[in-house]
N, C-alpha and C positions, 0 to 999 in steps of 0.2 A: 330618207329613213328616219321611222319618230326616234326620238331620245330614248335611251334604253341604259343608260347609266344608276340609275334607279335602283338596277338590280343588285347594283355593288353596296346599298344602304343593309345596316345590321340588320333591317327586320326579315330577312330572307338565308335561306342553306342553298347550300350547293345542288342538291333536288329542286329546289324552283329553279333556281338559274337553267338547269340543264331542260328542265321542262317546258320555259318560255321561249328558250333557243328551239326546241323541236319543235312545238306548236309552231312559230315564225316561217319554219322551213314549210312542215304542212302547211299550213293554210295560204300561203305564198302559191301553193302547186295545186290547192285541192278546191279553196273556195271561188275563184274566179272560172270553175265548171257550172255553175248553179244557174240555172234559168227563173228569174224573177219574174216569170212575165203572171204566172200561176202562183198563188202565196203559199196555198195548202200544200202543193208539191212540192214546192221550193222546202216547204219545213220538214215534211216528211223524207226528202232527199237529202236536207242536213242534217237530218237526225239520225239516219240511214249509217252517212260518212262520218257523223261523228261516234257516232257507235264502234264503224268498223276503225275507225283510227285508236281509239281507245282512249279519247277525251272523256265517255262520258264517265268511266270507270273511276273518275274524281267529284263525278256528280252522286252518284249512289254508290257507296262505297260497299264494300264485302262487310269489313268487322263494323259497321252501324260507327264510326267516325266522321267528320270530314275536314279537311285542310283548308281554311279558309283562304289561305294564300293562294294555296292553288286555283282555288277559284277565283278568286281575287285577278291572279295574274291571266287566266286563262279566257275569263270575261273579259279583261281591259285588251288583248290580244285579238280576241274574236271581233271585238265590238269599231277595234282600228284599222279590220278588214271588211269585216260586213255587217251589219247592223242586226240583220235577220240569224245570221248562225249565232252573234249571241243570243238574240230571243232563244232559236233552239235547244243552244245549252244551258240557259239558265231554266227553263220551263222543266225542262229536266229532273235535274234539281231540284227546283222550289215543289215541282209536282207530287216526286215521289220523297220529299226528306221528312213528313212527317212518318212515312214509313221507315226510314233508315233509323231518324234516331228513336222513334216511340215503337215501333211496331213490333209484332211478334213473333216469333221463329217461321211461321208458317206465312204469315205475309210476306218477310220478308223474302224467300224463298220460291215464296211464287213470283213478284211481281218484282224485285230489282234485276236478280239476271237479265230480264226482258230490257227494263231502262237504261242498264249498262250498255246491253248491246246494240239497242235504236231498235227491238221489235215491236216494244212497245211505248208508242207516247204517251206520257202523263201531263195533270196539270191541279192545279190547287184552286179547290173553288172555296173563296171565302165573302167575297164580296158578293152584296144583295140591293135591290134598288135603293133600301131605306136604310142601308147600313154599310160604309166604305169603314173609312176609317178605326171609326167606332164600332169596334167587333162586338161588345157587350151588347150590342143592340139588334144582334140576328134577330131573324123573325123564321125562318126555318127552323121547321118540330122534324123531331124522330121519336115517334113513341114507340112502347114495348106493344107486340101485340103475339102474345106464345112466349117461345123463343126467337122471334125474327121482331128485327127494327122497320118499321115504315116509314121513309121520311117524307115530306111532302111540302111544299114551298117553290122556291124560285130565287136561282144564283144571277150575278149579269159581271161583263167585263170580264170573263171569265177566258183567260190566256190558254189557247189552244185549244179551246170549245167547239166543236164541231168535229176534228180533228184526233183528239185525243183516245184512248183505250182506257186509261184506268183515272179517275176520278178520285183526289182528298178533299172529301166533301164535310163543311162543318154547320153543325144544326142543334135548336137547342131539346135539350133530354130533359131539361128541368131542375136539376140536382138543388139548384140556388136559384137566387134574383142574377140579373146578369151575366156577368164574364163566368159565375160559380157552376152555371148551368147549360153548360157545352159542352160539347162530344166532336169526336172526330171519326169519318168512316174513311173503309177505302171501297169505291165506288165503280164495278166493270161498267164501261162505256154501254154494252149491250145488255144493262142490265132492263128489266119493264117498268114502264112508265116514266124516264128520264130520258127527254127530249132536246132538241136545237129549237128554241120559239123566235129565235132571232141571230141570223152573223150581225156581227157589228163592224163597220170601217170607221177607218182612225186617217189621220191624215199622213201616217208611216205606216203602208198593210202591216198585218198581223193576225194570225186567227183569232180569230174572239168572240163569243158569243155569249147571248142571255141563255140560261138554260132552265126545262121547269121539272118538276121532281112532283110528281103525281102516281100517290102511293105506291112510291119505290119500296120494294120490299126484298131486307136484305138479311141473311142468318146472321144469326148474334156474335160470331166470330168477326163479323167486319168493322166492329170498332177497334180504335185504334188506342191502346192504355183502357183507361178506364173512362167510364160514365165520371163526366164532368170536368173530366182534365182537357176538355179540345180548346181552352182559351190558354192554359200552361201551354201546349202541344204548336196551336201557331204559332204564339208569341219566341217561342223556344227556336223554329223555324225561321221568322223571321229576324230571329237574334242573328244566326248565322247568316242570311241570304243580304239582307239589307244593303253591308259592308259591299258586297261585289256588287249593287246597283251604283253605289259612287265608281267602281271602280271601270263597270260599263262604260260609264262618262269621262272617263278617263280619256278610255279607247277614239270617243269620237273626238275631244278637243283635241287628244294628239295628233289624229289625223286632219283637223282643221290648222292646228300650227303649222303641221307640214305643208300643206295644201297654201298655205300662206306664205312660208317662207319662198317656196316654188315661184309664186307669183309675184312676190316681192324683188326677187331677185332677177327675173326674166321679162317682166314688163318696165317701159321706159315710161317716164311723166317728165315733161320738159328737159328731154333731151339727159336724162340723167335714169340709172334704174331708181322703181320706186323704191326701192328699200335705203335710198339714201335723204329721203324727206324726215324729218327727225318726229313727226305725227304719227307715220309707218313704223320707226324705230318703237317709238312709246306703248304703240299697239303689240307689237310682236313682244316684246318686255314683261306686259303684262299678262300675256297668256302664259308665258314662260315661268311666272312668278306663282299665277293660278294654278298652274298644270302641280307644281313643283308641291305648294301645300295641301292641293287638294290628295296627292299622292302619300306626304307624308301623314292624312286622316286617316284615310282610306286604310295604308299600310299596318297602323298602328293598331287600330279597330282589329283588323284581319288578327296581326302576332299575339293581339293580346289575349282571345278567343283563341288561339292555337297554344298558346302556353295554359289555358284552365280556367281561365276567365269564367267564372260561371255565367254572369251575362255582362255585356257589353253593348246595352240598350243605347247610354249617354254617346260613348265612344261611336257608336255605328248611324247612330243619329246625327253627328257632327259631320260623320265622311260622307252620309249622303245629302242631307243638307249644303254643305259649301258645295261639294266637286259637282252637285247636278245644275246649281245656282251658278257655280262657275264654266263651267261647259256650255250650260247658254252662251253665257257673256261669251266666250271665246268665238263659238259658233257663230256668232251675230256679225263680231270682227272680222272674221274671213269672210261673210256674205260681205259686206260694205269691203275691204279690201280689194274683190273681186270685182265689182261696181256690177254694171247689168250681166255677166257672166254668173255670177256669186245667187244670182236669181232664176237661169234659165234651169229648166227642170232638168234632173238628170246629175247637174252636175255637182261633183262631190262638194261645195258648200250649203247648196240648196238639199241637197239629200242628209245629210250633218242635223240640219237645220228643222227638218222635218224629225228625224229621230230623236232627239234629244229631249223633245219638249216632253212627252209620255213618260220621262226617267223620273222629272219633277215630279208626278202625281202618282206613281202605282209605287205599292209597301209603304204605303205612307209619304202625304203630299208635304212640301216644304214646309207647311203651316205646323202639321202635327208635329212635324219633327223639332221646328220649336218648342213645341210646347213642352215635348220630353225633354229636352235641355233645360230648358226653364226648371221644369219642376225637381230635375234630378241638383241642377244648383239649390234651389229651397232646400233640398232632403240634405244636401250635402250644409249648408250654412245650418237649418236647425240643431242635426245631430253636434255639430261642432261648437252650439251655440250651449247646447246643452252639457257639452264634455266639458267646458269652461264656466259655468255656473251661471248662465246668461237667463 
């Protein structure tokens, strides 16, 4: 059983506590039903049970809020049972939260019911062949043509693409140069001329697909805020979602420590269990040391966005940064721990091992996320250079 002492640290109320307890119970009972052999029905049958359990009811909230901890805790939970039920519940989420916090009486009205309860799957399409990270460099147009928008261009890596119902699709309107000149819509799945041009596989399934938008035409109600706020709108998005990809990574290394201590302690190596070689000792130590800080980022990032934090870019950058960086590393050590077991497929370090790697690159890859550390230390040494006469 992973370490769950964690929960006794100040960043958390007695509401998480009791919430990560009932999660543990469910998913202990509900997700080892799931048939992986199919990906698309494996998600739409998690989305289904997590609808009817009422997980997702923390993914799209009623009053347009969301608890990051909760997601926080309910990702790292999902993600140290099945790797895919968190994909489902965070796609959830990431799908429809442009809608929760930006959207408008009527959007939200029609389309969260649906995401609370698992009718309907969403997903966030923001990445484009020629534009990941660097959002300011969409290449997807929405012009005005009447009163309806057309958009026209081409998304890719796009989480639950094929699969999904309602589409947050972001393109640019023109307002400015750049990031100034973005919009955000909400997009029906069956809406005309927005296609599947390609599924995509990854080396952990996943739905995902490139998609192409060929004069999609949609009434002027389907933007989301205003004309030119869609670069505020993800970024605001991914302010909140970011924090629970470290906390994903959480879920897998804790389940690679355990998987570790198991085998430490039940396998022999010269006549002695392995867990008494002190190279073994060193290894289990330091995932213990990794799990434990990456936890304390992750946590931190989560309360401080839950107390008002307007944004916690620095913060959420730091938790996913180290904990996905560190969740490798841990991962790596249970494959080698395990020796030729730790590689046969199937088994829970080689499956670790395969999920893990995807956490480093999507919402921003290791790289970027230096860079926003980087430059928020700049921001922060100018202004302070400047308050002291420097």
């Amino acid at each position: 059983m992973a370490d769950r002492s964690y929960l006794d640290w100040p960043f958390f109320e007695e509401k998480h506590r009791e919430l990560s307890d009932a999660l543990e119970r469910w998913a202990g009972r509900r997700l080892g039903e799931i048939d992986h052999a199919d990906t698309d029905a494996a998600c739409r049958d998690l989305v289904a049970k997590l609808g009817q359990g009422g997980w997702l009811e923390h993914a799209a909230s009623e009053d347009g809020k969301l608890d990051v901890r909760s997601l926080c805790l309910i990702r790292e939970t999902l993600a140290r049972h099945d790797g895919l039920a968190d994909f489902a519940f965070a796609m959830q989420g990431l799908g429809s939260g442009a809608i929760t916090l930006f959207g408008s009486d009527a959007q939200k009205s029609e389309w969260l019911p649906k995401v609370r309860s698992g009718a309907a799957i969403s997903a966030f399409a923001l990445t484009e062949p020629q534009s990941g990270s660097d959002v300011a460099n969409l290449a997807m147009t929405a012009r005005r043509d009447g009163d309806d928008w057309v958009l026209s261009g081409e998304k890719t890596w796009i989480s639950n693409g094929g699969i999904a119902d309602l589409y947050v699709v972001f393109a640019r309107t023109g307002e400015g140069p750049g990031a100034k000149g973005l919009s955000a819509f909400v997009v029906p799945a069956d809406t005309a001329g927005l296609g599947v041009a390609e599924r995509l596989d990854t080396i952990a399934p996943h739905p995902l697909a490139r998609l192409s938008f060929e004069d999609v035409r949609l009434p002027a109600d389907a933007i989301i805020g205003a004309p030119g706020e869609g670069f505020r709108i993800a970024m605001s998005v991914l302010d909140v979602f970011r924090s629970t990809v470290a906390a994903a990574s959480l879920g897998f290394a804790r389940r690679a420590m355990d998987a570790s201590l198991d085998r430490a302690s039940s396998r022999e190596l010269f006549g002695a269990p392995l867990f008494e070689m002190q190279m073994v000792q060193g290894h289990i130590a330091e995932m213990a040391h990794g799990i434990d800080a990456g936890a304390l980022l992750t946590y931190r990032a989560a309360w401080m966005k839950d107390m008002g934090a307007p944004r916690v870019s620095r913060e959420a950058a730091m938790a996913k940064l180290f904990s996905t960086e560190e969740a490798q590393k841990i991962i790596d050590a249970a494959v080698q721990l395990h020796g030729g077991d730790g590689v046969r497929s199937g088994s829970v370090p080689e499956t670790l091992y395969r999920e893990i790697r995807a956490l480093r690159i999507y919402e921003g890859a290791s790289d970027v996320q230096k860079i926003i550390i980087a430059r928020a230390a700049m921001a922060a040494h100018d202004k302070g250079g400047a308050a002291n006469g420097a």
